[in-house]
Every structure is written in C-alpha cells, then in structure tokens.
N, C-alpha and C positions, 0 to 999 in steps of 0.2 A: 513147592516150598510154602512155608506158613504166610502169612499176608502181615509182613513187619511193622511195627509202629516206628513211624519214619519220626516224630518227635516227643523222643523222651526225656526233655529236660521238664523239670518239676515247677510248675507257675506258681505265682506269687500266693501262698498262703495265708500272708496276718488276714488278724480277725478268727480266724477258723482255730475250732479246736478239735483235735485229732485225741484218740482211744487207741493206742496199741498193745496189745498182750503179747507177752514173752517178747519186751523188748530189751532187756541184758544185756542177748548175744545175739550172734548172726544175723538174721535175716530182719528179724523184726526191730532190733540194735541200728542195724542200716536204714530200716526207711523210717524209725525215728527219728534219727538226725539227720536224712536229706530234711524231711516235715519242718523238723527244727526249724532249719539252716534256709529254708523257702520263707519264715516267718510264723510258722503255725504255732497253735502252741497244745504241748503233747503232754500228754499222760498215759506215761511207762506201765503199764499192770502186769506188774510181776510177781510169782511166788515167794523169793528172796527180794526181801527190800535191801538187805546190805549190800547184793550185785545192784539193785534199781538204783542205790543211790549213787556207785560208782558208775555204770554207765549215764547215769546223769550229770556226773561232775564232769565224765568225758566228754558229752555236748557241749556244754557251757563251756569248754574250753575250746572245741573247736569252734562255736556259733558267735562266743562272745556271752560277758554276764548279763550282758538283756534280756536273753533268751526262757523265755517262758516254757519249760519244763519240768516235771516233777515223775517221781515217783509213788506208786500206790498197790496196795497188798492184793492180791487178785490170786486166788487158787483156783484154778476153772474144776477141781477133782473132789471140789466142795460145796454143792448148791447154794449153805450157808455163807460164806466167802463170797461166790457171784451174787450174791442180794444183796450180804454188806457191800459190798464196793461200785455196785450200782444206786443204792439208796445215800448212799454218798458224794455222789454226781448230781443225782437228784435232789435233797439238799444246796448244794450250788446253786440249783434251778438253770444254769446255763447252758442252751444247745449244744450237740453234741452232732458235729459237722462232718465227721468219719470215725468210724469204726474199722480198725484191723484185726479178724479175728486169725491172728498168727502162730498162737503158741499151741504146743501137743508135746507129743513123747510117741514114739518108735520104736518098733523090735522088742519088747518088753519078753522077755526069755520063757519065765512063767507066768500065767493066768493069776495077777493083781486087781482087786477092786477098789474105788475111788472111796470115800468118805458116805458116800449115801449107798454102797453096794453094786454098782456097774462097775464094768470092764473098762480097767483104765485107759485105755487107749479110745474107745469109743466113748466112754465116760466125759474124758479131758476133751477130744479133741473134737467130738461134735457135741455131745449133750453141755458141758459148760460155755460153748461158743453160743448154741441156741438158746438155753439161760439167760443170758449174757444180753443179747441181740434183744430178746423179747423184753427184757425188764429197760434195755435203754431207748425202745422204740417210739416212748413217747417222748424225749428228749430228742431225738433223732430228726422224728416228727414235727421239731418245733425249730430246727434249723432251715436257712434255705434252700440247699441243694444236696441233702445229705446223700453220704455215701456209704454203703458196708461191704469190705472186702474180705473174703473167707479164701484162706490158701490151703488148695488143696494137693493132688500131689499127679505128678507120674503112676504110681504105682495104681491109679484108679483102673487102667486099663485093664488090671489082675485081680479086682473084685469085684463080687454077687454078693447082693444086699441079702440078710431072709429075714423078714420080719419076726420071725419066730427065732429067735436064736441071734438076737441085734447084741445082745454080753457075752457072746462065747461062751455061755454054758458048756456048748458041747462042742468036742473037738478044736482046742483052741488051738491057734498055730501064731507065732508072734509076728513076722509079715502077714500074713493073712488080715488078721484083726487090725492091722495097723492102715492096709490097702482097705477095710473097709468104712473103716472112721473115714478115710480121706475122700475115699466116693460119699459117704453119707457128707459128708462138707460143701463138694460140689453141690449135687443133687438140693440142701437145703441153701445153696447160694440161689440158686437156678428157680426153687420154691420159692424162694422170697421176694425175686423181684416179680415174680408171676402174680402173688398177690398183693401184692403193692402197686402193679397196676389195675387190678381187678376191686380193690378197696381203697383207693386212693391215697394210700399212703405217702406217697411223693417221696420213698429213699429208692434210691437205684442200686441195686445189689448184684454185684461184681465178681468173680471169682479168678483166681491166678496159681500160678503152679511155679517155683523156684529151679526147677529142672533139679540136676542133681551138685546141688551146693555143700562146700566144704563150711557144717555148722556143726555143735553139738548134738542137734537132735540123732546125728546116725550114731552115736558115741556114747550119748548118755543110758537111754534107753537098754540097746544090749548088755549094760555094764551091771545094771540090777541083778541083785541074788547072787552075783560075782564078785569074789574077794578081790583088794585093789592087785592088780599088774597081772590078771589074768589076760588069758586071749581075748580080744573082741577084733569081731572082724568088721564092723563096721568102721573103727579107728585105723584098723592096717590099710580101709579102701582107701580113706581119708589122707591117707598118706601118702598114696604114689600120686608120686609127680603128675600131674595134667589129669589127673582121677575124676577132680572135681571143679566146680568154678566159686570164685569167692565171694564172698555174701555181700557185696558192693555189686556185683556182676547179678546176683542171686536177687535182689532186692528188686531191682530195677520190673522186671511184670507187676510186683506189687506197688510200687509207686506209679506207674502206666494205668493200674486200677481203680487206685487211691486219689489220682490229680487229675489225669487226662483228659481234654474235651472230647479225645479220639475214641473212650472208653464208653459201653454202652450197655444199658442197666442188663444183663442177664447174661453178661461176653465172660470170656474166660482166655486170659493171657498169659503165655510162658515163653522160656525162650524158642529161637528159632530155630533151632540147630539140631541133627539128627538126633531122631527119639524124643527132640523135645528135653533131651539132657544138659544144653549150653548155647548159647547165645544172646543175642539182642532180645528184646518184647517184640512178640506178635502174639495176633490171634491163633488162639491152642483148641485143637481139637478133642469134642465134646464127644466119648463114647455111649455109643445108645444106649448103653444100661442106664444111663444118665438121663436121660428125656424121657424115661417111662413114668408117664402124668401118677399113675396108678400108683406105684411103688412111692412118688415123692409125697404122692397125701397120705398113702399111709407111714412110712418113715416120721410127716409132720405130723400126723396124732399121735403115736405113738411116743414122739419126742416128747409132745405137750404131755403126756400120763405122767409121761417118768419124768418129766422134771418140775410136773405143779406149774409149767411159764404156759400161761395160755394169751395167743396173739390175739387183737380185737378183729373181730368179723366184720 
C-alpha cells in the first residue's frame, strides 16, 4: 500500500498568495477554498470570468467577506492570455507563494488546435501551464518558500512521450493525447524542481494526481463537436453510483502538495486506494517513462521553442 500522509489538514495560510487555474469547478474550485478558508489569499485563473466571479461569491460566502479572493481571465490555449495575465501579477510586483497548475481539457473527440496552433489537449494542459510557470518564476522567486504544483493524472501510466510528434499530427487518438499532456505534466513537475535545485532557484515543484474524480473535465471535453444531449460516455461514468469520488475527496493530494510540511520538492501524491482511483493522500507511484533524464530535457527544450518561455540558466 501507498505510504499515506497521516496529516492533511491545511496550515495557516495568511500572508501567502496562492495562483490557481481552472478554479470554477471541481477540483481546483476545492483547493481554492480550502486556500481561502486556511487564510490565503487566492486568485481564481479562469477562462469564463462570469463562472470566476460566481465561484467567487461562493468563497466569500463560505470563508466570510474578509476573504481575500478574486477572479482573473487566464486562457492557458492562448500564449497571448498567459503573458496578459502574468504581466498583470507582475505589475502588482507581489510574491507569488503557490502556483496550482490545474486546469486542462480531456477526451477531445477530434484533433483541435489552441490559438497559437498546438494540440489542444497538449497545448492547454502542458505548454500553457509551462508558459505560465516560466513567465511567474520570477515572482515565484521572490516569495519565501514558494511552491508549484502541476496535477497530473492516472492515465500517465498509458503514455509514450515522442518528441516528434508532441501535437498529434499524426494518429491522434483523444485518450491518447490527453494520457500524454498529463505525462508531459508530471515529467515537467519532476524537471522543474531538478532544476531549481541545480540553479537555485529555491521553488519546490510538486506534482499530484486526483485519482478518478466526479468533475467536469470527463464531461466537458467528450461533449466537443457533439450536438447537446448526445451520448458521452464520460457523463454516463460520472453517474453511476460510487463510479467516482468527489472533488472535496479529489482535492485533497493537491492541497497535501500545495501546504504540507510532509510534501517534498519532486514528490507526486494521490489517493491511496486501488489503482490509485480513491482515497486518502499518499505518496503515488512515479512510472519510468517518467524519470527518463533524457526525454525530460528534451520535452523542456522543446517546450521552450514552442512557447517563446525561456527559464533562466
């Protein structure tokens, strides 16, 4: 059995300011308002500001009107959007104490490209997250104990990276592409605190896996190019009873991540429960495709081309 984190309540937050993407709904919804609710103070990056501002009113009503959180326009499927919405933190000038990079899209039916021409699934869910990361790492930089936590998935176990062929040009398949954005997530968690200790960067980069949570992403995703009240069989999984676990239960590795003294720069935590599908937070098993040095530097050049983010050496 996994090696459980024996304590997962969320420590005192204020003072800190927390980054979470696609925090609206599910998962990234939950460990914004744990964040909240600890004292942090959080900023929602979401695509729809008019869900950002409603799950915002919903904090403030459970945390109380003190609570220091906001909404902000973040389309990770848009290079231009990730540089606005970081150059606008930047402006602020004020540390940036955690980064959660949570949000993505899944099962995409046909082969769609993001705003700059990648594959949206690899597009959003790693190349906007490493945009993302790279353009806030000097803020990051300037906090005292910063953290970045990249959620990756179960389904890593069922992907091979090739560097040749990282947008499905060829042969797309929508689990497929979706199992691989989510290995390229770990793998650039796992780069990132390698070189942060190697160039001193001092953020500790984390990575977590929500097992298999009842959120939109299984729902959304399939539903593209699909008339409404079609079949999606991601919504029928989502439905049967005990199918899934819920994004309160789901959240919990990422805030084990995100807070934990027990958490440790390069770790990767999910539940504990067969396959790694439900449970408590533990430490989650890293598959070797995952530790190949090789693959992750070149995945990190190859990031840095296509996205223009280049990390300081």
């Amino acid at each position: 059995m996994a090696r459980r984190i024996k304590d997962i309540a969320v420590p005192d937050q204020r003072g800190r300011l927390a980054v979470v993407t696609g925090a609206n709904s599910g998962i990234g919804f939950e460990t914004a308002r744990r964040l909240a609710l600890a004292g942090a103070e959080v900023v929602l990056a979401v695509r729809d500001e008019a869900k950002g501002e409603r799950a915002t009113a919903l904090i403030r009503a459970a945390a109380g009107p003190d609570v220091r959180v906001g909404a902000a326009a973040l389309d990770l499927a848009s290079l231009d959007s990730v540089a606005s919405f970081a150059d606008a933190l930047h402006e602020r000038g004020r540390p940036v104490d955690l980064l959660v990079n949570n949000a993505g899209v899944m099962a995409v039916p046909t082969r769609h490209t993001t705003k700059d021409g990648f594959e949206l699934q690899f597009g959003t869910n790693h190349l906007g997250h490493f945009a993302l990361t790279g353009r806030l790492l000097p803020l990051l930089r300037a906090a005292s104990a910063p953290r970045v936590v990249t959620v990756a998935s179960g389904s890593v176990w069922l992907a091979r990276l090739d560097l040749a062929n990282l947008n499905s040009e060829r042969h797309y398949r929508p689990m497929d592409s979706y199992a691989r954005s989510k290995l390229a997530n770990l793998m650039f968690a796992l780069e990132l605190d390698r070189l942060s200790a190697r160039h001193g960067w001092g953020v500790r980069s984390i990575a977590a896996h929500p097992g298999w949570t009842r959120t939109g992403i299984a729902t959304g995703g399939p539903a593209l190019d699909k008339p409404p009240g079609a079949f999606n069989l991601g919504a029928l999984l989502m439905a049967l009873p005990g199918a899934a676990q819920d994004p309160v239960r789901g959240a919990l590795p990422l805030l084990v991540a995100a807070t934990s003294p027990a958490a440790v720069g390069g770790g990767y935590y999910g539940p504990d429960g067969i396959g790694g599908l439900a449970g408590l937070p533990a430490v989650a098993r890293v598959p070797g495709r995952a530790t190949d040095l090789t693959m992750a530097a070149g995945l990190w050049r190859s990031s840095e081309q296509l996205t223009g983010v280049a990390f300081p050496a």
